[in-house]
RODO-2510 file (C-alpha; in nm, 4 decimals, decimal comma):
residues 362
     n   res          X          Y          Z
     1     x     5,3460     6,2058    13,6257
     2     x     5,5706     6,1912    13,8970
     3     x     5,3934     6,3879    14,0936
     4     x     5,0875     6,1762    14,0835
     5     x     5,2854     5,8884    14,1543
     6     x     5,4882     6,0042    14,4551
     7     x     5,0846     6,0668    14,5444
     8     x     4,9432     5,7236    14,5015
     9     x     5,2599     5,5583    14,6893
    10     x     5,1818     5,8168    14,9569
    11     x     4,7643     5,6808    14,9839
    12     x     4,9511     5,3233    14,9401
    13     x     5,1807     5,4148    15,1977
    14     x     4,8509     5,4792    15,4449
    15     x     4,6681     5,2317    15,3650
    16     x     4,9658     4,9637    15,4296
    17     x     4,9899     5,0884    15,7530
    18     x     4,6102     5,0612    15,8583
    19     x     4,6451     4,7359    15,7878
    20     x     4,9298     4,6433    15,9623
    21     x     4,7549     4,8216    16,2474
    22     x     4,4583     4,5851    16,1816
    23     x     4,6720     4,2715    16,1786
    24     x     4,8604     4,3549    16,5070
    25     x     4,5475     4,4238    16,7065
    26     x     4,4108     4,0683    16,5243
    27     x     4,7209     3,9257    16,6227
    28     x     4,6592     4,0136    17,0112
    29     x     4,3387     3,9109    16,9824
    30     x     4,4189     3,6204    16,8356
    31     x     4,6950     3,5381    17,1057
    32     x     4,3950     3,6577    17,3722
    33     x     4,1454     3,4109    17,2302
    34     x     4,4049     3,1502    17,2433
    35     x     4,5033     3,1973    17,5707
    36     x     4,1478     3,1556    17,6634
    37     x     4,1153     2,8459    17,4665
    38     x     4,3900     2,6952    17,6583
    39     x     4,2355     2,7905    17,9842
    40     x     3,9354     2,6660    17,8611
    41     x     4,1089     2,3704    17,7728
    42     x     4,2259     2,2839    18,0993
    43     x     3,9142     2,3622    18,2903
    44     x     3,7110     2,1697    18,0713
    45     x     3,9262     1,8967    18,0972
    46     x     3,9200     1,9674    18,4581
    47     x     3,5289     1,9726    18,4695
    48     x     3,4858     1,6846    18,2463
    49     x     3,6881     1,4651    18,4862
    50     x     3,4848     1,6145    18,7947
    51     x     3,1148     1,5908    18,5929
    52     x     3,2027     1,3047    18,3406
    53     x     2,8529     1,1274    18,4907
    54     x     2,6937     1,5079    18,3982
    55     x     2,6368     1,4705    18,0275
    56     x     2,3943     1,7398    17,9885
    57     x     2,6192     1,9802    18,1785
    58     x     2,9240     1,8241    17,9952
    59     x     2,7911     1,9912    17,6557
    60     x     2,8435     2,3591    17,8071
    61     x     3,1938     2,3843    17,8053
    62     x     3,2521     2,1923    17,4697
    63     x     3,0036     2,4317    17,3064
    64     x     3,2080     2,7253    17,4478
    65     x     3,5436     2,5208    17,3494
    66     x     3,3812     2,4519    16,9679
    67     x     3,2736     2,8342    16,9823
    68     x     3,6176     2,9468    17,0803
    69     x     3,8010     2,7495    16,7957
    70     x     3,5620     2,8600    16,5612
    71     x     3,6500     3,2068    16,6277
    72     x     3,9590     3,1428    16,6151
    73     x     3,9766     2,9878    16,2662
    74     x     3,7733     3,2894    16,1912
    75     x     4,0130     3,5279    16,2822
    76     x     4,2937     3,3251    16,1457
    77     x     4,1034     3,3583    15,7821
    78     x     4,0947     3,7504    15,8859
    79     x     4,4656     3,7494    15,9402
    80     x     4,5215     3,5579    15,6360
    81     x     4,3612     3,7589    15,3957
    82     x     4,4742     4,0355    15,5748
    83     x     4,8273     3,9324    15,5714
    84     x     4,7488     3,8445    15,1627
    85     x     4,5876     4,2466    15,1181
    86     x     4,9010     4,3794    15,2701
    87     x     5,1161     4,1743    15,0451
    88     x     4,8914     4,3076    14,7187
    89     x     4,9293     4,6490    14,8660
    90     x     5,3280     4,6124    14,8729
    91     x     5,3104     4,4740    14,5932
    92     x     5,1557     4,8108    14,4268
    93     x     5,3213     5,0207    14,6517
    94     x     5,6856     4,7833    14,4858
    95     x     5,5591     4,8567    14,0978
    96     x     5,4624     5,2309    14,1816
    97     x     5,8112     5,3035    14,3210
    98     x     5,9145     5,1133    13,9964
    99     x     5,7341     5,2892    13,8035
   100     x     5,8187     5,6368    14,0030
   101     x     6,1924     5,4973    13,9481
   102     x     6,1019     5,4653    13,5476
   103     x     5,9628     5,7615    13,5385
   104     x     6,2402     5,9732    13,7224
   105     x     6,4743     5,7822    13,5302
   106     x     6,2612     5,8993    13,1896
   107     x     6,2365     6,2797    13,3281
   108     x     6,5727     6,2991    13,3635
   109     x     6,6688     6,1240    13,0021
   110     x     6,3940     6,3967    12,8519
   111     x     6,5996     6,6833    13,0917
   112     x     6,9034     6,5988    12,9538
   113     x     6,7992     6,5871    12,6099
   114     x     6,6211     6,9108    12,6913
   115     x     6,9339     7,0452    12,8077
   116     x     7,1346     6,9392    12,5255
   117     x     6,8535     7,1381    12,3028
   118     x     6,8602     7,4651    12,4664
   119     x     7,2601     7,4121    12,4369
   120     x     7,2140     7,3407    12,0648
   121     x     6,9881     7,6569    12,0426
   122     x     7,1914     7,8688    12,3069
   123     x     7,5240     7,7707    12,0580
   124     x     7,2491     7,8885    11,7615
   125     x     7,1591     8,1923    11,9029
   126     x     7,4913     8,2968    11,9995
   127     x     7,6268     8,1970    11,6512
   128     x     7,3368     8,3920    11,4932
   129     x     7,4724     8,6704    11,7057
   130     x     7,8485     8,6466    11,6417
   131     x     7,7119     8,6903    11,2896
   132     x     7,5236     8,9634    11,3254
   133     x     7,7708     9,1474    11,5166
   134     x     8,0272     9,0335    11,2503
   135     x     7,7792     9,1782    10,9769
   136     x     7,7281     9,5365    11,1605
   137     x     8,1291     9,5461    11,2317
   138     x     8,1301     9,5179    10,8573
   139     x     7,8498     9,7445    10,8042
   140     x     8,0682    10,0149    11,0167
   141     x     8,3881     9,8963    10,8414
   142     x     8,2409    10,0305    10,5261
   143     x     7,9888    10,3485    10,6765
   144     x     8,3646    10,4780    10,8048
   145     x     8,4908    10,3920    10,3981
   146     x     8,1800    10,5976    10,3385
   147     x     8,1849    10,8536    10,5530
   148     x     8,6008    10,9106    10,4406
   149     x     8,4622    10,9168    10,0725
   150     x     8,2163    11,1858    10,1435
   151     x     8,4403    11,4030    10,3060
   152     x     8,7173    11,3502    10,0151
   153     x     8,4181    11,4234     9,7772
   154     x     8,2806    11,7110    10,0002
   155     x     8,6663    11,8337    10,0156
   156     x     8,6984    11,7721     9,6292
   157     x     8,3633    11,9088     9,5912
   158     x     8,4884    12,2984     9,7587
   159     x     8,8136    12,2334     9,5821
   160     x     8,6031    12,2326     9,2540
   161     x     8,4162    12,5562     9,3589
   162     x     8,7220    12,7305     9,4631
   163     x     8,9145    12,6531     9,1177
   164     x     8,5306    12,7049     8,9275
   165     x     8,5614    13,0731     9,1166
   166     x     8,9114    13,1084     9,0204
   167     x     8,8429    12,9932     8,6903
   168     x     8,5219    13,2812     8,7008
   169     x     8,7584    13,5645     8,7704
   170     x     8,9690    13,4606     8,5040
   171     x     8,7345    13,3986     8,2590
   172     x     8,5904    13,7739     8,3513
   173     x     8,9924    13,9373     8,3578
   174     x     9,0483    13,7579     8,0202
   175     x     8,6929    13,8660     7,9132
   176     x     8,7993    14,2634     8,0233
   177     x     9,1646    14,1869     7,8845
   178     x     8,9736    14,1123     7,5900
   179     x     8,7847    14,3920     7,5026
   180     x     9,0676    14,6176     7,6293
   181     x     9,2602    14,4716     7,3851
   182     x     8,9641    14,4894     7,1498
   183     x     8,9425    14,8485     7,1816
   184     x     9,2950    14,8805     7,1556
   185     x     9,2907    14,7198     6,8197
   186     x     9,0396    14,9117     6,6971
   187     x     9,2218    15,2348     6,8634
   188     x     9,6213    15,1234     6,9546
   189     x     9,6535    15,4061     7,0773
   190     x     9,4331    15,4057     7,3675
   191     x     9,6933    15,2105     7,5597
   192     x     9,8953    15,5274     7,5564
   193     x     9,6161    15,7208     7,7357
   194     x     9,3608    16,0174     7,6524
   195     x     9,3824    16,2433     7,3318
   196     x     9,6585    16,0658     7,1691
   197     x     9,5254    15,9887     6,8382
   198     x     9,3604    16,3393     6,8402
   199     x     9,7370    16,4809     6,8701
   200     x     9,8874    16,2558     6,6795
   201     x     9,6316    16,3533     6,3961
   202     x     9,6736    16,7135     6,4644
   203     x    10,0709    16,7055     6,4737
   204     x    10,0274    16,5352     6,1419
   205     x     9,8967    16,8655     5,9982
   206     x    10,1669    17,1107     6,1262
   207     x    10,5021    17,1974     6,0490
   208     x    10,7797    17,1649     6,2753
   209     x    11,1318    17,3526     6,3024
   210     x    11,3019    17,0088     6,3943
   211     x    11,1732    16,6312     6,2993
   212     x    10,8341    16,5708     6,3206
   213     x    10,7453    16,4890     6,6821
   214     x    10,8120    16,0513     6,7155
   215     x    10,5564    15,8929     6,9933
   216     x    10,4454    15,7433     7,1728
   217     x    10,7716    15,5241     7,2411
   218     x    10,5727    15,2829     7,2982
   219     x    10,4536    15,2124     6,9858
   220     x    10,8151    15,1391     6,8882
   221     x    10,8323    14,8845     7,1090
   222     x    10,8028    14,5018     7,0668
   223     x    10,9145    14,2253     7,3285
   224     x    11,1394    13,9116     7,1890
   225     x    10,9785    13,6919     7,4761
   226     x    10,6809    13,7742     7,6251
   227     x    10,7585    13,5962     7,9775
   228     x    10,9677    13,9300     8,0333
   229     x    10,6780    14,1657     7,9896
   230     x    10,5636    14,2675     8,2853
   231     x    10,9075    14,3796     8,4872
   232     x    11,0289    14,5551     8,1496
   233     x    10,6620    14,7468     8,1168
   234     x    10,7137    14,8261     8,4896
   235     x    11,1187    14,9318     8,4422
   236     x    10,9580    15,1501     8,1262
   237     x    10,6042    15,2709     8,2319
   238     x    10,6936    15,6408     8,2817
   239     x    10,8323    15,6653     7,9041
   240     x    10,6166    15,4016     7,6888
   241     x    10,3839    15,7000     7,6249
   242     x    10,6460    15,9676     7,5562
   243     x    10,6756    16,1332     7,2751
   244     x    11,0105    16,2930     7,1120
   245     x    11,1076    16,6659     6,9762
   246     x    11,3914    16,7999     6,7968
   247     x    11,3586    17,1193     7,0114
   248     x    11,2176    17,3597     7,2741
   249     x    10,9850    17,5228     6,9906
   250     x    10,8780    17,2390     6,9001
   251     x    10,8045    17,0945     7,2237
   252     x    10,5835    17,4071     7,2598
   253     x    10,3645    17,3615     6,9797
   254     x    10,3071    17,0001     7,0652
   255     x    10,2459    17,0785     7,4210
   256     x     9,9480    17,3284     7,2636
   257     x     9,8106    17,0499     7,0664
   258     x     9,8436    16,8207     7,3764
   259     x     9,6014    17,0264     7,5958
   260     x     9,3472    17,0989     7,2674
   261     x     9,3012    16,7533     7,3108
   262     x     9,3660    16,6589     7,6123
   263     x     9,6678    16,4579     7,6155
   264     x     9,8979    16,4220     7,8908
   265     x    10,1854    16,2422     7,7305
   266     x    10,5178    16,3624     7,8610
   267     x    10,7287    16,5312     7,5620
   268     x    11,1104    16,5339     7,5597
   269     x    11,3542    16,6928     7,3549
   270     x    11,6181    16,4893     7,2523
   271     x    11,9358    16,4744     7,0340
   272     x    11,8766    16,3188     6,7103
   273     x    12,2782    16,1929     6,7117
   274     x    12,2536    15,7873     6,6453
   275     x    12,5878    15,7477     6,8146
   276     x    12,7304    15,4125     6,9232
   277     x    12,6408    15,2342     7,2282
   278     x    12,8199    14,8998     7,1921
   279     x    13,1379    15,0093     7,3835
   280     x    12,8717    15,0314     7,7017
   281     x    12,7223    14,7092     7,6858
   282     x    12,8077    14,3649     7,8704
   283     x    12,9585    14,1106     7,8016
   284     x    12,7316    13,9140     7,5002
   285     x    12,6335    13,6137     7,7809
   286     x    12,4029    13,8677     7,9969
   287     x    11,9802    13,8775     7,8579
   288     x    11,9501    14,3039     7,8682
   289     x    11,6684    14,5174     7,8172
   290     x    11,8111    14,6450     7,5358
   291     x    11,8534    14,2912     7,3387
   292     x    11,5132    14,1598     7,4809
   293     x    11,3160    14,4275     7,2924
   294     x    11,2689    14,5169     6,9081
   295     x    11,2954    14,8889     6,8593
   296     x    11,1787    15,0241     6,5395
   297     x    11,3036    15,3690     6,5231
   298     x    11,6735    15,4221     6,6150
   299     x    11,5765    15,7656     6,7879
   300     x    11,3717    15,6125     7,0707
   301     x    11,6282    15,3996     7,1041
   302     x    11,8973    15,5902     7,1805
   303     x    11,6383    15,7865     7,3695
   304     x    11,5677    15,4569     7,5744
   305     x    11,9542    15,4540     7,6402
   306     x    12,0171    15,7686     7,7546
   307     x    11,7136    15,7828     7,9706
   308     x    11,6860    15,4094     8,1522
   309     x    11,9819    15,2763     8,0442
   310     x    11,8361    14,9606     7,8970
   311     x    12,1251    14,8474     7,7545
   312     x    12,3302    14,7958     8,0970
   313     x    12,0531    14,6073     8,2573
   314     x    12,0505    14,2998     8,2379
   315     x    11,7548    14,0143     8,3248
   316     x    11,7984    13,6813     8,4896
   317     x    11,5119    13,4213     8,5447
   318     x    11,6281    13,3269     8,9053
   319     x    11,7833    13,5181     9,2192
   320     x    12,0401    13,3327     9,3178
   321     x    12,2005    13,3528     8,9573
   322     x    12,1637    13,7456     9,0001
   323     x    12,3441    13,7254     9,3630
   324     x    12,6093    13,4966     9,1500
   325     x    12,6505    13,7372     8,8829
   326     x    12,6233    14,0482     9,0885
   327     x    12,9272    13,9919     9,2850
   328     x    13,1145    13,7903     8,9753
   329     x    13,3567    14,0889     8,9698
   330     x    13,5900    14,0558     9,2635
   331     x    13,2242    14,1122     9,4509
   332     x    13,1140    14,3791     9,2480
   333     x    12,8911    14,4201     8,9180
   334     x    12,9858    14,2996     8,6046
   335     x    13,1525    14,5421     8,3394
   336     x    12,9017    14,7576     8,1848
   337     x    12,6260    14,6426     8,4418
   338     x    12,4159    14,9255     8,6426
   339     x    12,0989    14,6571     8,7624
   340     x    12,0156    14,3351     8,7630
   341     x    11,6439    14,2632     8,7356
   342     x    11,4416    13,8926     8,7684
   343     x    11,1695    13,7370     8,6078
   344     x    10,9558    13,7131     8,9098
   345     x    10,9759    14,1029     9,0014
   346     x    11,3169    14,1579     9,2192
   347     x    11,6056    14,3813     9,1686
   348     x    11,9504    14,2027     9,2984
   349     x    12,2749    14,3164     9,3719
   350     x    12,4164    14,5869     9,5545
   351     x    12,6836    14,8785     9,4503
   352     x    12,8770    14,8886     9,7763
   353     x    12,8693    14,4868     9,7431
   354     x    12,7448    14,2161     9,9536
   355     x    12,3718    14,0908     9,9046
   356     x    12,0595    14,2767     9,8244
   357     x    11,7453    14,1856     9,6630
   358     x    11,4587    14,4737     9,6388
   359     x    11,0911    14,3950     9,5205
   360     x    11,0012    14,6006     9,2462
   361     x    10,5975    14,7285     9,2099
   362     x    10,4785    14,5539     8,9264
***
């Protein structure tokens, strides 16, 4: 619209100035015609003065005067309605540029009110995108909660296996320990190796110069607390399947039975004396082998004695209270004390004194 105006002032504009081109060449007309007139004026005054008896030739120069006026009220009427086209033409031209004015004045009311639209929508859009950006932040916020929950599940998860494995292999020792100890219930004494029921059988049926032969030691045997199993069966293995003799003949006959049936038991001839061992045993506050176990027959007990010396060592849960007892006696062993053994496997103390702690092969 304001195009088409600035357009139509423009042909206004053109027009206005034709006619003002037309009026100032009317005007020096005009001016021409009336300088004429004048002249006329004069000489026909002049000529009517000099031919006033000369009526007929008299007429000429009025006519031309009368003819002169006439055009000059005619171009006078020209000029006038000139003068009133170029006043309707400013008059457009005057209510186009108002209306131009209007119109620019309406363009930029709508532009501003445009403006403060796309500012509305620009202040949308970005809120739209502080919310989206706020909604993927969150999004992340909780994929990293996610991601930190499936590795503590994926950790949890091999954790699981590991202890399911671990739990496996113990299910399958316990399932071996099992039927080991199955079989051993149905044959105790296949714990003591090859052939020794065979020999036990077959020593049942002979006659012997001394007592009958007393084995396997083992089967004499029973711990107090079970938690000290494993280092006494270790301090004891090369015995627990022993068996006992009142003499060399003896031990010769049983050693013929032994290979018959392939036994390998070791056989030992002992003394069949039940002397008295107190006077070489500690002091009544130390855990020995000796008062750990319950022996059944008095023999392999004393046997036990003389060979490992159960009753002089003694059995402490933790090191440090073996290093503390070891060197309790001016930094040597307690009275009646050969060894000092621990729960967990270790042999402490030292003869010549000071510290030592040994791992024993269990």
């Amino acid at each position: 619209a304001v195009a088409q105006a600035d357009a139509d002032v423009a042909v206004q504009g053109k027009k206005l100035a034709k006619i003002d081109g037309k009026v100032a060449a009317e005007t020096e007309a005009i001016d021409a015609i009336n300088m004429e007139a004048a002249k006329l004026e004069e000489q026909a005054a002049a000529e009517l003065a000099a031919l006033e008896p000369l009526g007929t030739e008299r007429r000429g120069p009025l006519e031309r005067i009368d003819a002169a006026k006439a055009a000059l009220r005619g171009f006078k009427q020209t000029e006038a309605e000139m003068s009133a086209e170029a006043g309707s033409t400013r008059e457009r031209i005057e209510s186009l540029e108002r209306d131009l004015a209007a119109e620019r004045a309406r363009l930029v009311d709508s532009d501003s009110a445009g403006k403060e639209r796309l500012r509305a929508k620009v202040q949308e859009l970005e809120g739209a995108v502080a919310d989206e950006e706020a909604e993927i932040a969150t999004l992340q916020a909780q994929q990293a909660k996610l991601e930190t929950r499936s590795q503590e599940l994926t950790r949890a998860r091999e954790q699981r296996k590991a202890e399911a494995e671990r739990a496996r292999g113990h299910v399958e020792k316990a399932s071996a320990s099992l039927g080991e100890l199955m079989r051993q219930t149905s044959d105790r004494f296949s714990a003591f190796g090859r052939g020794v029921r065979e020999a036990l059988e077959a020593a049942g049926r002979e006659t012997w110069r001394g007592m009958a032969p007393v084995g396997p030691i083992g089967m004499h045997i029973r711990l107090r607390d079970p938690r000290w199993s494993r280092i006494i069966e270790t301090t004891l293995d090369k015995v627990l399947n022993a068996f006992l003799v009142g003499s060399h003949a003896d031990r010769a006959k049983l050693d013929a039975i032994f290979r018959r049936c392939g036994c390998q038991s070791r056989i030992v001839v002992c003394n069949q004396e039940l002397f008295d061992y107190s006077q070489g045993e500690p002091a009544a506050e130390y855990m020995t082998i000796l008062r750990a176990l319950d022996i059944t027959s008095e023999v392999v007990k004393r046997q036990l004695i003389n060979i490992n010396r159960i009753e002089q060592i003694i059995l402490v849960e933790q090191r440090a209270l073996g290093d503390k007892i070891m060197a309790s006696n001016n930094g040597g062993f307690p009275r009646n004390v050969t060894a000092c053994l621990t729960i967990d496997g270790y042999s402490v103390g030292a003869r010549g004194g000071g510290l030592s702690t040994q791992a024993i092969n269990l």
